[in-house]
DOGULUM-910267 format. One line per field, with one value per atom (N, C-alpha, C): residue in three letters; atom name; x, y, z. Coordinates in Angstrom, 1 decimal, always signed. Example, Ala and Ser with C-alpha at 12.3 -4.5 7.8 and 13.67 -1.06 7.14 Angstrom:
BEGIN
resn = ALA, ALA, ALA, SER, SER, SER
name = N, CA, C, N, CA, C
xx = +13.2, +12.3, +13.2, +12.8, +13.7, +12.9
yy = -5.7, -4.5, -3.3, -2.2, -1.1, +0.0
zz = +7.8, +7.8, +7.8, +7.1, +7.1, +7.9
END
This chain:
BEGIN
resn = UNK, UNK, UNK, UNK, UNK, UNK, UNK, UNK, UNK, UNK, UNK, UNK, UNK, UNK, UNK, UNK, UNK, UNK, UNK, UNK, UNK, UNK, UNK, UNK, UNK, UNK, UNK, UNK, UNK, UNK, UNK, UNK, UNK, UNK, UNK, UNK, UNK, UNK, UNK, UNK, UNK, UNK, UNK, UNK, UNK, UNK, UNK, UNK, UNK, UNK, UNK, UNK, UNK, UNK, UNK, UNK, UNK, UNK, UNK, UNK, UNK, UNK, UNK, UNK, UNK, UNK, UNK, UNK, UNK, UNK, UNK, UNK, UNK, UNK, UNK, UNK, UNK, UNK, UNK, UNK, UNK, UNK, UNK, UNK, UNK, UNK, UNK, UNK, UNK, UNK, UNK, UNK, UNK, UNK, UNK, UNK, UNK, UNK, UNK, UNK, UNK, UNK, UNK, UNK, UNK, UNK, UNK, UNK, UNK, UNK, UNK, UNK, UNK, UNK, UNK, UNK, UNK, UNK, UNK, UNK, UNK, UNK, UNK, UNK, UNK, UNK, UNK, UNK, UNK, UNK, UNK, UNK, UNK, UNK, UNK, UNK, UNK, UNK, UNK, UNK, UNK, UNK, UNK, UNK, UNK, UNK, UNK, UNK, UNK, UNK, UNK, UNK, UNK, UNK, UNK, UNK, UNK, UNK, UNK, UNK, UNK, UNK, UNK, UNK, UNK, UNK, UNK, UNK, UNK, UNK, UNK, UNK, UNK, UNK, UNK, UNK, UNK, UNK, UNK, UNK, UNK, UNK, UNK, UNK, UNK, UNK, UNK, UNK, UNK, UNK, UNK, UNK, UNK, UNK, UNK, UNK, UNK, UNK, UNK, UNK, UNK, UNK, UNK, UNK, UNK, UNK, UNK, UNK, UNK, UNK, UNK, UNK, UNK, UNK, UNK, UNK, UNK, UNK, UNK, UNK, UNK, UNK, UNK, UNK, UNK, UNK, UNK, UNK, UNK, UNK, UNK, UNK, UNK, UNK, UNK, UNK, UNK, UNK, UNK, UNK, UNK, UNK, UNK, UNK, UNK, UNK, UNK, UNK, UNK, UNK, UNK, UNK, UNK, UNK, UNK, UNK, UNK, UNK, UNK, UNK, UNK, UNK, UNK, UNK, UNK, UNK, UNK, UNK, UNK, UNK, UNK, UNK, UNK, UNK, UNK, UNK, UNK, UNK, UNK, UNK, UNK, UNK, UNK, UNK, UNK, UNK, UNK, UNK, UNK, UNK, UNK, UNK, UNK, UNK, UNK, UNK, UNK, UNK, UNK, UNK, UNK, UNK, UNK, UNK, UNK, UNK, UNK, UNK, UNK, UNK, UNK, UNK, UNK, UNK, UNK, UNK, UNK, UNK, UNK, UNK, UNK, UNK, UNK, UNK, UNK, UNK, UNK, UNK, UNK, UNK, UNK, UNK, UNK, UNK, UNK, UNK, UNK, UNK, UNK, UNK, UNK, UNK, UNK, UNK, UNK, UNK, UNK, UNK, UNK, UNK, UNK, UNK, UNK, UNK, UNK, UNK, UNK, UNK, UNK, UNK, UNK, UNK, UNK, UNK, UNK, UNK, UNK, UNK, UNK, UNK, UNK, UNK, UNK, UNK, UNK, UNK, UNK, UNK, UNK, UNK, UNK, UNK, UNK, UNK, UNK, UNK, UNK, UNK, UNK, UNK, UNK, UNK, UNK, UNK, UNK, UNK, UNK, UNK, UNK, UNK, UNK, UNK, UNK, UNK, UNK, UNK, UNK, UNK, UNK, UNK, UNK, UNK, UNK, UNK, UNK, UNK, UNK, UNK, UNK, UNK, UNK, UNK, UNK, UNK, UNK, UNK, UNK, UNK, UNK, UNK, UNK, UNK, UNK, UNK, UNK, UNK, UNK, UNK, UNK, UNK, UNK, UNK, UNK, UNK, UNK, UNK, UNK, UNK, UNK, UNK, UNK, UNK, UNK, UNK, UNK, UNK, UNK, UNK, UNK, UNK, UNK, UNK, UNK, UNK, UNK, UNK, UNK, UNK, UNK, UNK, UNK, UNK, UNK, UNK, UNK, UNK, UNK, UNK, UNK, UNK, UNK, UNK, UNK, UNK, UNK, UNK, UNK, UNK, UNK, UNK, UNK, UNK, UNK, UNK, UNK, UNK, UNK, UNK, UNK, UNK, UNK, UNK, UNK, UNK, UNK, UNK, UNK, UNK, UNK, UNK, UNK, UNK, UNK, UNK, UNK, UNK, UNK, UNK, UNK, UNK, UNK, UNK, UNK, UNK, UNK, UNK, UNK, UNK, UNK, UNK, UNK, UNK, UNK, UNK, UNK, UNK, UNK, UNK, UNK, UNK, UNK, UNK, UNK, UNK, UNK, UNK, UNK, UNK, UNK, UNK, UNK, UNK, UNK, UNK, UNK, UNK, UNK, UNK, UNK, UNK, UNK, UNK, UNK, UNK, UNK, UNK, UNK, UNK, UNK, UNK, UNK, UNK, UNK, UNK, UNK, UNK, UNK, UNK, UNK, UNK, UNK, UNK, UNK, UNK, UNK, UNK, UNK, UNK, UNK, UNK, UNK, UNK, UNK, UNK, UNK, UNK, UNK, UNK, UNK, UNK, UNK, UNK, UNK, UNK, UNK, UNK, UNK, UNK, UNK, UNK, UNK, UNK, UNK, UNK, UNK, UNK, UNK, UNK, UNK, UNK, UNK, UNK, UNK, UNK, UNK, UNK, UNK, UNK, UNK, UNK
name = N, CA, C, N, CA, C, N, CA, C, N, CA, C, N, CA, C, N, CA, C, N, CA, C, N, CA, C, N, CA, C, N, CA, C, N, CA, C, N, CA, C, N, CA, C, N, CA, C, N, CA, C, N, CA, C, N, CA, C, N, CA, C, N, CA, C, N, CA, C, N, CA, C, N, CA, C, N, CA, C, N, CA, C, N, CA, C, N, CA, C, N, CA, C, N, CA, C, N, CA, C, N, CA, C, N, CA, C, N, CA, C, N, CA, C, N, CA, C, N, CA, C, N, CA, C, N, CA, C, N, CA, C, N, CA, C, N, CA, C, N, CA, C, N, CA, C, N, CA, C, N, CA, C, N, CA, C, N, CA, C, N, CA, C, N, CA, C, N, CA, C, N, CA, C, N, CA, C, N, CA, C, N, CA, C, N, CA, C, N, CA, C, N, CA, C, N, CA, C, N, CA, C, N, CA, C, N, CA, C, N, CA, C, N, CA, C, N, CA, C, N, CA, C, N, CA, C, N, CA, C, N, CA, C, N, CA, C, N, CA, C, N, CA, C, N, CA, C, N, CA, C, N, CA, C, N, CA, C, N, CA, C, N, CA, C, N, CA, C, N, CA, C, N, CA, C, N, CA, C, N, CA, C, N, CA, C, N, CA, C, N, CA, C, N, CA, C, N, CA, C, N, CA, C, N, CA, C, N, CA, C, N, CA, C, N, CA, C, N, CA, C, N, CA, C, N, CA, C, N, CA, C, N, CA, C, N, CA, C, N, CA, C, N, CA, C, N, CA, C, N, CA, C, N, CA, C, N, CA, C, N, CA, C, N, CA, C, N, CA, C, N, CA, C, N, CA, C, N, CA, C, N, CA, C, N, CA, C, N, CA, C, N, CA, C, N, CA, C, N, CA, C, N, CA, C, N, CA, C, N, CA, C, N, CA, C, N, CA, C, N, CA, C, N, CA, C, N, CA, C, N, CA, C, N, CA, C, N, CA, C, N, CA, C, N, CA, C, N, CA, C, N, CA, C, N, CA, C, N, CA, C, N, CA, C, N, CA, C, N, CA, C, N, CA, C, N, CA, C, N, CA, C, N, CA, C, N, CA, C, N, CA, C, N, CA, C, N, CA, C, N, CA, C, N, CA, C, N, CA, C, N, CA, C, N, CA, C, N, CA, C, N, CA, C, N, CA, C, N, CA, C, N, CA, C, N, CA, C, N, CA, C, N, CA, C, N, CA, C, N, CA, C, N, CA, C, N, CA, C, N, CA, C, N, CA, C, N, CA, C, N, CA, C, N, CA, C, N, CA, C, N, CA, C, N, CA, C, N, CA, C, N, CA, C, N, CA, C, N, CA, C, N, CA, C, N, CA, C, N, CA, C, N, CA, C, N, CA, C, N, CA, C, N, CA, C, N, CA, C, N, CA, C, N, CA, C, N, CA, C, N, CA, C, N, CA, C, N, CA, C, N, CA, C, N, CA, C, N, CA, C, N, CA, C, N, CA, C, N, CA, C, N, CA, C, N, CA, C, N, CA, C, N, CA, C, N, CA, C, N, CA, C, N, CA, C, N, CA, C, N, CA, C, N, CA, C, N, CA, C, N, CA, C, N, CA, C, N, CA, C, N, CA, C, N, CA, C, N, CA, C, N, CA, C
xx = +0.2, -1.0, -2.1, -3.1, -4.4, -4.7, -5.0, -5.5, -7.0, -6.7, -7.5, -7.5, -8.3, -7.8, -6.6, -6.0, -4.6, -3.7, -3.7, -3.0, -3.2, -4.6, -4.7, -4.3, -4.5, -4.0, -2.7, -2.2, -0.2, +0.0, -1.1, -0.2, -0.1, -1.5, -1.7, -0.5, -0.2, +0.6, +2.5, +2.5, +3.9, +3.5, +2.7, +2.4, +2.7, +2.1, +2.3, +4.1, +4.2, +5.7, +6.8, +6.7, +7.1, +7.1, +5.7, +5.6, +6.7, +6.2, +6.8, +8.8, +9.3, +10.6, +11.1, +10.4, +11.0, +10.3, +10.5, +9.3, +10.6, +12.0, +12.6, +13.2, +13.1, +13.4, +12.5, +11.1, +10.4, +10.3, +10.2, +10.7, +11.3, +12.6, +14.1, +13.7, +13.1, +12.4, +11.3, +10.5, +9.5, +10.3, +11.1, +11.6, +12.1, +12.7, +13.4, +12.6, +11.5, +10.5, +9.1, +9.0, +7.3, +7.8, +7.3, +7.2, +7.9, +8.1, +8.8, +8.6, +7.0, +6.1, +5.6, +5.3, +5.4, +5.6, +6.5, +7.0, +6.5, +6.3, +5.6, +4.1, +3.0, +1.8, +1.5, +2.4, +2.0, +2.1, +3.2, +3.7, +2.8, +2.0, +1.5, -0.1, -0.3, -1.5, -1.6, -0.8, -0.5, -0.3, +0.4, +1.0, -0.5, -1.7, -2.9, -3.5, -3.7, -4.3, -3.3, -2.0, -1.6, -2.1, -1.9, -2.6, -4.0, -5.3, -6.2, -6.7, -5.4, -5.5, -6.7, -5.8, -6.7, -8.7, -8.7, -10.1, -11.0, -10.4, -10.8, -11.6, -13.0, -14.0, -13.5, -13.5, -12.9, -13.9, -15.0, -16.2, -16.1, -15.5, -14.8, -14.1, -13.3, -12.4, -12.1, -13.7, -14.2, -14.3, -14.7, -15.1, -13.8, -12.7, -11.7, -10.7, -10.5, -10.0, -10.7, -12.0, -12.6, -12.4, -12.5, -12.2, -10.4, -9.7, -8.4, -8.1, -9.2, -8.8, -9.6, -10.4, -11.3, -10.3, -9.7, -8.3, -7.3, -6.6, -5.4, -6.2, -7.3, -8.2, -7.9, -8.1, -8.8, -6.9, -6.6, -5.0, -3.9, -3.8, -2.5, -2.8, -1.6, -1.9, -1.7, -2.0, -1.8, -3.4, -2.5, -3.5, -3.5, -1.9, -1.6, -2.7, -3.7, -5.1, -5.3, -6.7, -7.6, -7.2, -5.7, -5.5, -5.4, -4.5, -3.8, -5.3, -6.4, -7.6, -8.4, -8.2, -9.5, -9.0, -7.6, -6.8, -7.7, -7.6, -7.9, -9.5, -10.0, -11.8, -12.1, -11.8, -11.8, -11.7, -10.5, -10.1, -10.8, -11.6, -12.3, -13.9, -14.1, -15.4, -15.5, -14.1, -14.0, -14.1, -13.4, -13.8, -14.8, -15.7, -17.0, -17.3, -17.8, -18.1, -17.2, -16.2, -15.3, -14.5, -14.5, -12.9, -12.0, -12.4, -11.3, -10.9, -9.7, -9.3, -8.8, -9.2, -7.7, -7.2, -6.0, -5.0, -5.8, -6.9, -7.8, -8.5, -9.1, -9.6, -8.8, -7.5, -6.4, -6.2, -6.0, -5.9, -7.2, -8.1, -9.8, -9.5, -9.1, -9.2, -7.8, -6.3, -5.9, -6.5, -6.9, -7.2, -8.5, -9.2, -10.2, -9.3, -8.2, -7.6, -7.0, -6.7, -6.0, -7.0, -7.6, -9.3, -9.7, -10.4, -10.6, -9.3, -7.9, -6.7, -7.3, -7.0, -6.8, -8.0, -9.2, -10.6, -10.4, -9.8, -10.0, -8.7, -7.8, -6.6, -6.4, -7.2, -7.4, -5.7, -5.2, -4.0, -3.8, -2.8, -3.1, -1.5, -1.3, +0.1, +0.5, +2.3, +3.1, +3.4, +1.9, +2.4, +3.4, +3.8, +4.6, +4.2, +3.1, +2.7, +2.8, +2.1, +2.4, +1.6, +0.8, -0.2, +1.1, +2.2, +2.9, +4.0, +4.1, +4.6, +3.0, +1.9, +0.9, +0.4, -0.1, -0.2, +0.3, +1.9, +2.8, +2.3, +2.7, +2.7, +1.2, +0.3, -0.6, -1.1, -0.2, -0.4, +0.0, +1.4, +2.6, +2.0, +1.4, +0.2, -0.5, -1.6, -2.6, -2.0, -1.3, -0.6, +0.3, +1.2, +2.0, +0.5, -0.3, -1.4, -2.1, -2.3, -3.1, -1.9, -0.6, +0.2, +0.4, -0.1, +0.2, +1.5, +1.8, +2.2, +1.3, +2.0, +1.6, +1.1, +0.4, +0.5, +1.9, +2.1, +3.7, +4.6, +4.9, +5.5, +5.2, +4.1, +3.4, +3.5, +3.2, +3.6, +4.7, +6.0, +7.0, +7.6, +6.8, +7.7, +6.9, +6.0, +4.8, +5.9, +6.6, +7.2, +8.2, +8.9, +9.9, +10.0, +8.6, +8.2, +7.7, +7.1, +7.0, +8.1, +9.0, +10.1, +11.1, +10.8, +11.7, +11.0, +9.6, +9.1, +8.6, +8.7, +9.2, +10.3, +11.4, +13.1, +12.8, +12.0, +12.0, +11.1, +10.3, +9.9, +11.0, +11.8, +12.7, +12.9, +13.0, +12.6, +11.5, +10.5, +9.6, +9.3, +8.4, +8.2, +6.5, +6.6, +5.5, +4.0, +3.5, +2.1, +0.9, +1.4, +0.4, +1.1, +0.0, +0.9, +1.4, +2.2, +2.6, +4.2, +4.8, +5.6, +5.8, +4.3, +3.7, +4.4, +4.2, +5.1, +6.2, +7.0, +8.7, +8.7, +7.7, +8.1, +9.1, +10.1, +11.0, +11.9, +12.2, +12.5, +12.5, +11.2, +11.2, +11.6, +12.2, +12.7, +14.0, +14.8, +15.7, +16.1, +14.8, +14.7, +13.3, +13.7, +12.1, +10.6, +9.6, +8.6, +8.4, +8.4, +8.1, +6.8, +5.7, +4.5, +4.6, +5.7, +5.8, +6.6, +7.4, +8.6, +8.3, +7.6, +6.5, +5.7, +5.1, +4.2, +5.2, +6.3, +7.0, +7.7, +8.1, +8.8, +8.1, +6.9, +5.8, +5.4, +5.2, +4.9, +6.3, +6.8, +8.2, +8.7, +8.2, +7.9, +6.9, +5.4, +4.6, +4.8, +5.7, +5.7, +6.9, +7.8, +8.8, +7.6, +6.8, +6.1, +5.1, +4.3, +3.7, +4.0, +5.8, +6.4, +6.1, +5.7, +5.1, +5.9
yy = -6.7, -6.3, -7.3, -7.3, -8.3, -8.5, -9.9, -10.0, -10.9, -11.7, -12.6, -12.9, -13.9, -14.4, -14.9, -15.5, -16.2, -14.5, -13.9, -12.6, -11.8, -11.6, -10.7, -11.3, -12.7, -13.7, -13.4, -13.4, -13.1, -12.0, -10.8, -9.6, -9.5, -10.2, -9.6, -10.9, -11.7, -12.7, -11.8, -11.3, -10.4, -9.0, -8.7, -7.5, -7.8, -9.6, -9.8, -10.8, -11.0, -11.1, -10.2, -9.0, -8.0, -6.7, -7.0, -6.8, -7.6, -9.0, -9.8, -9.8, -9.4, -9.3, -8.3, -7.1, -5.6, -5.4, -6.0, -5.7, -4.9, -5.2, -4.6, -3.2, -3.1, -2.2, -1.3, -1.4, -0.6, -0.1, -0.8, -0.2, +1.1, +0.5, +1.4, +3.1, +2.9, +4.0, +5.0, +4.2, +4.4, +4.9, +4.6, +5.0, +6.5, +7.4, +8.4, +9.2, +9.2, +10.3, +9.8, +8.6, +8.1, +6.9, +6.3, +5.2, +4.1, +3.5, +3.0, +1.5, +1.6, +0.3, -0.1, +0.7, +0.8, -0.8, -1.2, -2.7, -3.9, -3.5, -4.5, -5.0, -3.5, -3.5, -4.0, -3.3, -4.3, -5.6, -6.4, -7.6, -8.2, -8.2, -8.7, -8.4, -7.9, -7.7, -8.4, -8.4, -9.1, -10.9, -10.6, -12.0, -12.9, -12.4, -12.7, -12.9, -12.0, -12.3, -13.9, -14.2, -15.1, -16.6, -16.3, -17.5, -18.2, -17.3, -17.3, -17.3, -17.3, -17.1, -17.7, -19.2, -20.2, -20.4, -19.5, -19.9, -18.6, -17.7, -16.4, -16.8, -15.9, -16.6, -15.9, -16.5, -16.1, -15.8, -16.0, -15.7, -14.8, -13.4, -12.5, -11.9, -10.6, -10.0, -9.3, -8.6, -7.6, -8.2, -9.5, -10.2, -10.6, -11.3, -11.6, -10.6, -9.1, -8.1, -7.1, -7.2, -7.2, -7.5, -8.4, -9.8, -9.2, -9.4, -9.3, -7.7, -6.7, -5.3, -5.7, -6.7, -6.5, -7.0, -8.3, -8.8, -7.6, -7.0, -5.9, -5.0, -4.4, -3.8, -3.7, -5.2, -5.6, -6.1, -6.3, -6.9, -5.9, -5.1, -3.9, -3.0, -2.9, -1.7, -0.3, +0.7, +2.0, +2.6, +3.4, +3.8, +2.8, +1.9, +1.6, +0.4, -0.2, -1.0, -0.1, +0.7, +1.4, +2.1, +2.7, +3.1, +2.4, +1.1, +0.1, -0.7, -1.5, -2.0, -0.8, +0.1, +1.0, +0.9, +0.7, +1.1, -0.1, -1.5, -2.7, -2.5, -2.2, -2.0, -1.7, -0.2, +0.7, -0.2, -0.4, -1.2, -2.7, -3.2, -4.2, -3.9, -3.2, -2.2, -1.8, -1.1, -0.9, -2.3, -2.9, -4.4, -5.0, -4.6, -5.6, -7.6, -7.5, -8.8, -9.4, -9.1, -9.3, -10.4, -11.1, -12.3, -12.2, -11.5, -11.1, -9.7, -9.3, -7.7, -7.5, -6.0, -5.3, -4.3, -3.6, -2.8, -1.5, -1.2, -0.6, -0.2, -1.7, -1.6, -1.5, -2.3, -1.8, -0.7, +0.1, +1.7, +2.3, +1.9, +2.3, +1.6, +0.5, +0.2, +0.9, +1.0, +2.1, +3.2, +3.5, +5.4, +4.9, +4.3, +3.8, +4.0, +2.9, +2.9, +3.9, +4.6, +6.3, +7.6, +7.3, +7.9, +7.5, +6.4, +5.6, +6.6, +5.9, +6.2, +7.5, +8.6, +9.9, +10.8, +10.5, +10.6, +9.8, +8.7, +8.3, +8.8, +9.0, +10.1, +11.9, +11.8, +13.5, +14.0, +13.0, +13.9, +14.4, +15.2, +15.6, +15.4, +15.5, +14.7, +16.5, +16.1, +16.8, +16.7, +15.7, +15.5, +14.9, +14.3, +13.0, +11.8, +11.3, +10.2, +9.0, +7.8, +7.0, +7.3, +8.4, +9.3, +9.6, +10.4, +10.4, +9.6, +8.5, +7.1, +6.5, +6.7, +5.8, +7.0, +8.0, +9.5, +9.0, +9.1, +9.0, +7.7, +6.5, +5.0, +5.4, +6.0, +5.7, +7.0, +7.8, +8.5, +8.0, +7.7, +7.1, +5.5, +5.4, +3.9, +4.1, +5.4, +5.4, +5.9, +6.9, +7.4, +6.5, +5.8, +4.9, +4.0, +3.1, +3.0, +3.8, +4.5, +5.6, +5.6, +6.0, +5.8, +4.7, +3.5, +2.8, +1.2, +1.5, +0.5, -0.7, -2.1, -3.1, -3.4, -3.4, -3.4, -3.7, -4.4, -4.7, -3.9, -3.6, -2.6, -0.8, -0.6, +0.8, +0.4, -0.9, -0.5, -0.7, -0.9, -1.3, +0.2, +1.2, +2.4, +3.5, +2.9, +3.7, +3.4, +2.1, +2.1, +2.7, +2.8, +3.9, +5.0, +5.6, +7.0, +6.6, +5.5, +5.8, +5.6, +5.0, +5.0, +6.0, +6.6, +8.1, +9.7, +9.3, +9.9, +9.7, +8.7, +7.6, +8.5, +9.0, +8.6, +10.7, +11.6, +12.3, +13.1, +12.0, +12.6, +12.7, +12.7, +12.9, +14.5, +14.6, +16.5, +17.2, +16.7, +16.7, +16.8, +17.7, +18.1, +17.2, +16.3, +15.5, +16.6, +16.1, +16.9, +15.6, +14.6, +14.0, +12.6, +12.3, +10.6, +11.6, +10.4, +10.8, +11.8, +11.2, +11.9, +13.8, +14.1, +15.0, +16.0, +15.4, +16.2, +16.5, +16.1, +16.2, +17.7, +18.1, +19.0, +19.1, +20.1, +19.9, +19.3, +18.2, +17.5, +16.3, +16.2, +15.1, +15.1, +16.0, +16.5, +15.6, +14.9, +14.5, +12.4, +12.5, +10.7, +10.6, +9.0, +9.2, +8.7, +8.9, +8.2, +6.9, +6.2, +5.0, +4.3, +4.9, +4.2, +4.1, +5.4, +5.8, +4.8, +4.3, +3.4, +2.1, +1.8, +0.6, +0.5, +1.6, +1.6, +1.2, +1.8, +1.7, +0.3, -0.1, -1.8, -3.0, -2.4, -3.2, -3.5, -2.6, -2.2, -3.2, -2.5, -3.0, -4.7, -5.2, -6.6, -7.2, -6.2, -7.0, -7.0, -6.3, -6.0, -7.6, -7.6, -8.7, -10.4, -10.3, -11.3, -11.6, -10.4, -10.6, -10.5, -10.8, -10.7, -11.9, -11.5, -12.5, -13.2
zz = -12.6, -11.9, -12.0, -10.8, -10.8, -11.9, -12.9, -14.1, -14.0, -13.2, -12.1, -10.9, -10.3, -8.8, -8.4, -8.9, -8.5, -8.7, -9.6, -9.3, -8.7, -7.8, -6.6, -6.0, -5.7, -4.2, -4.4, -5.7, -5.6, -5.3, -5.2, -5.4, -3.6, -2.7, -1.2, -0.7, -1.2, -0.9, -1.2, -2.0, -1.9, -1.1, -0.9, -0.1, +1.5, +1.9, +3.0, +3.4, +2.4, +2.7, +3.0, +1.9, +2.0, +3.6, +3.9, +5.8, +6.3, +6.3, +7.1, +7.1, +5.9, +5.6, +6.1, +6.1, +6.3, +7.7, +8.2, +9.7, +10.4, +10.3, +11.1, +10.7, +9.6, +8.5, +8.5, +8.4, +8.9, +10.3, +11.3, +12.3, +12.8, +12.3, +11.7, +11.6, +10.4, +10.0, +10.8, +11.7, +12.6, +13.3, +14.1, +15.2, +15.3, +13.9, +13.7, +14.7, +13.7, +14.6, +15.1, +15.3, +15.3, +17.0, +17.3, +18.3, +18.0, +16.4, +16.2, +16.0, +16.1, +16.8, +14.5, +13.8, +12.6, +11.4, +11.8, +11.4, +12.2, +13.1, +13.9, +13.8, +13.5, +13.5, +11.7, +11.1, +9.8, +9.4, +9.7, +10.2, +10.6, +11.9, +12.7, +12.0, +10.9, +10.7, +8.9, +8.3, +7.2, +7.7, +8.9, +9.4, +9.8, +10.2, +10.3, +9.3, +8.0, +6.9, +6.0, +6.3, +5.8, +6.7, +7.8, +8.9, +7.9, +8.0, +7.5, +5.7, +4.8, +3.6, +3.1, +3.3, +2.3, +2.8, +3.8, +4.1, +3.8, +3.4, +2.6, +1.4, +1.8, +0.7, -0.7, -1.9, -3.0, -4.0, -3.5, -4.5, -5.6, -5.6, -5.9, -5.8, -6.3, -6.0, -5.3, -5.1, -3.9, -3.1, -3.0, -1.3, -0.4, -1.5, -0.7, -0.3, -1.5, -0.9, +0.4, +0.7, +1.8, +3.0, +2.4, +3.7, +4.1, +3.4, +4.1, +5.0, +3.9, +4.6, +6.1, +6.6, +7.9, +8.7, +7.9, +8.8, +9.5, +8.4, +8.9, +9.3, +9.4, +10.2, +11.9, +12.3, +13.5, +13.6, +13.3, +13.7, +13.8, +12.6, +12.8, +14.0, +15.0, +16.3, +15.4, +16.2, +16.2, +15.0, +14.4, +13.1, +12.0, +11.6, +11.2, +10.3, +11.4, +11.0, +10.2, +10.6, +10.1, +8.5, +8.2, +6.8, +6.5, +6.7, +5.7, +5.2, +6.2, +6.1, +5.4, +5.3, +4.7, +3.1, +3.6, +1.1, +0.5, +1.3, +1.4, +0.6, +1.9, +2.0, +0.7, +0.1, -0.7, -1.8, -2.2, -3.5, -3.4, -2.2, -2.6, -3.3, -2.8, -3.2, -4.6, -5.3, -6.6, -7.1, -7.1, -8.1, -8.1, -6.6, -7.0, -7.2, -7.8, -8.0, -9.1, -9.7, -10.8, -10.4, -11.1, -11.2, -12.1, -12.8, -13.9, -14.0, -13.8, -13.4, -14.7, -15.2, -16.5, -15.7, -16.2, -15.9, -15.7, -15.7, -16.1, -14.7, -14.4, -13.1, -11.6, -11.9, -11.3, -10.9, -11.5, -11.7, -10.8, -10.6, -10.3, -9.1, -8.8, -7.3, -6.5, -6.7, -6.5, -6.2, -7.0, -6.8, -5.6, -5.3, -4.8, -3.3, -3.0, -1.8, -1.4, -2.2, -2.1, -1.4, -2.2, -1.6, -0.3, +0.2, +1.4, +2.5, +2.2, +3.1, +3.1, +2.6, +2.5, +3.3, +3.0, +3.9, +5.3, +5.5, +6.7, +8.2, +7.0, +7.9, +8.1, +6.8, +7.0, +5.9, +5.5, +5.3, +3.8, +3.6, +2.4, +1.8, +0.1, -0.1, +0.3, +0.9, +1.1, +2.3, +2.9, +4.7, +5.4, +4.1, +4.6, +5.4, +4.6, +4.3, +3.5, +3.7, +2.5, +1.0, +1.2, +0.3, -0.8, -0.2, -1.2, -1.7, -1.8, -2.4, -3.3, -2.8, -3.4, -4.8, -4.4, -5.4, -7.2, -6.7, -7.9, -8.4, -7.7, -8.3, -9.3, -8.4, -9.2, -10.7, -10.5, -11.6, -12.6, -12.4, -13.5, -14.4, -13.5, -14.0, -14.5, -14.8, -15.4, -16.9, -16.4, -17.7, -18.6, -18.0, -19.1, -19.8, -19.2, -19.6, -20.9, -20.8, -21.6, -22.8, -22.7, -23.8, -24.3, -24.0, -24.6, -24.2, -23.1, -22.7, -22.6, -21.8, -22.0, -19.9, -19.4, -17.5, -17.0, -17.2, -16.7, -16.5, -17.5, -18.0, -17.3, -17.5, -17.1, -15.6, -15.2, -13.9, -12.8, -13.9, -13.9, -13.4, -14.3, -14.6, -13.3, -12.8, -11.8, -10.6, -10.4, -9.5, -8.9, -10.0, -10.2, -10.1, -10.2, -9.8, -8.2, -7.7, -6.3, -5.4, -5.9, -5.0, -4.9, -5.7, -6.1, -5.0, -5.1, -4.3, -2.8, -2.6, -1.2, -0.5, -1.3, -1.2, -1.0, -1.5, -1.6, -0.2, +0.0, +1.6, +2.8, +2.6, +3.1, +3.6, +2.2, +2.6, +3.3, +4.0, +4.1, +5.3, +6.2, +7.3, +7.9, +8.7, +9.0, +9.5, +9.0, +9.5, +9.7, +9.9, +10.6, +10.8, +12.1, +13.0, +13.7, +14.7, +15.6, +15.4, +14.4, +13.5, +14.1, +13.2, +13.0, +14.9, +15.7, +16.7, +17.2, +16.0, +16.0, +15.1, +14.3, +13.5, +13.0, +12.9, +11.9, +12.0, +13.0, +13.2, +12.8, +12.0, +11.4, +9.6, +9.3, +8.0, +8.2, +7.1, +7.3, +7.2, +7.3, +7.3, +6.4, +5.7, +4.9, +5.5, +5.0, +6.0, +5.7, +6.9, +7.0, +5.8, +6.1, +5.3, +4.1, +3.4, +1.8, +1.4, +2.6, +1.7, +1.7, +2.9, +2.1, +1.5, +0.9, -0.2, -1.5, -1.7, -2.6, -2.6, -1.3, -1.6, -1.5, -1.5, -1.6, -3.0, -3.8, -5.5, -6.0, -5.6, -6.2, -6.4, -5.2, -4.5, -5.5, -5.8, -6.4, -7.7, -8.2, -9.7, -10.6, -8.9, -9.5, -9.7, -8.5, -8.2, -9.4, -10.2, -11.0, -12.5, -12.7, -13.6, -14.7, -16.1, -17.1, -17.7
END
């Protein structure tokens, strides 16, 4: 997890690869019950914040995570801008003027993006959202934390719990997106946003391996 600037730049730099790689895969997923457009709009909005990296003012950790949520803001189609750019926003806001991150503040800018997402969509976990892939990661991190683990590690094991719960929306009846009007019909496949929440984590945990 962020310890500094070169580890936030690593963690949005495996976040935006990780778009870029699964763009069709996401899709995939989109398509069950959504439009299907899903992999595209994140791709193409991550694919914009990589264009622009190196000229992202770095003054801070807040500014450059800022900065990138206005990028996928104004670049991802659908809804897909406005949450992903608000998780962004949100967790740039928590860090503030900081250059140096702990596992601690980590945790605080998460819950930060979780918050932001959640107010700005209205949804609540169980919707079958990426709410429930982010929820877990970020419970299982605060708590391995608090026992005593080492970041890495605690959030080695957060991951684990979001991809498990990723993998678990499945069961799950969509109540919001466009999803949301397949009704039970959309039970049966997992949601798109959650399993990128989770192979995203998963991506950044190998990336920020010590």
């Amino acid at each position: 997890m962020p310890t500094s600037m070169p580890m936030v730049e690593t963690v949005v730099r495996s976040m935006a690869r990780t778009a870029a790689d699964s763009e069709q895969y996401f899709c995939e997923l989109d398509s069950v019950v959504g439009d299907g457009d899903f992999g595209f709009s994140l791709a193409r909005g991550f694919e914009k914040v990589m264009e622009e990296f190196d000229s992202i003012d770095r003054k801070d950790a807040g500014t450059f995570l800022k900065k990138v949520g206005l990028i996928i803001t104004s670049r991802c189609g659908g809804t897909s801008g406005p949450l992903w750019g608000t998780g962004f926003l949100r967790a740039g806001t928590a860090a503030g003027n900081r250059l140096d991150l702990t596992a601690t503040d980590a945790v605080a800018m998460l819950r930060a993006a979780f918050e932001g997402i959640q107010k700005r969509g209205g949804a609540e976990l169980g919707d079958k959202t990426l709410l429930d892939a982010l929820a877990p990661l970020i419970a299982h991190f605060e708590e391995a934390l608090a026992a005593g683990a080492e970041p890495h590690a605690a959030f080695a094991a957060a991951v684990e719990a979001a991809e498990a719960a990723a993998r678990q929306t499945t069961e799950l009846v969509a109540r919001r997106g466009r999803a949301s009007y397949t009704g039970e019909r959309s039970r049966g496949s997992p949601d798109a946003g959650a399993m990128a929440v989770a192979l995203m984590a998963k991506n950044v945990s190998a990336a920020c391996q010590p």
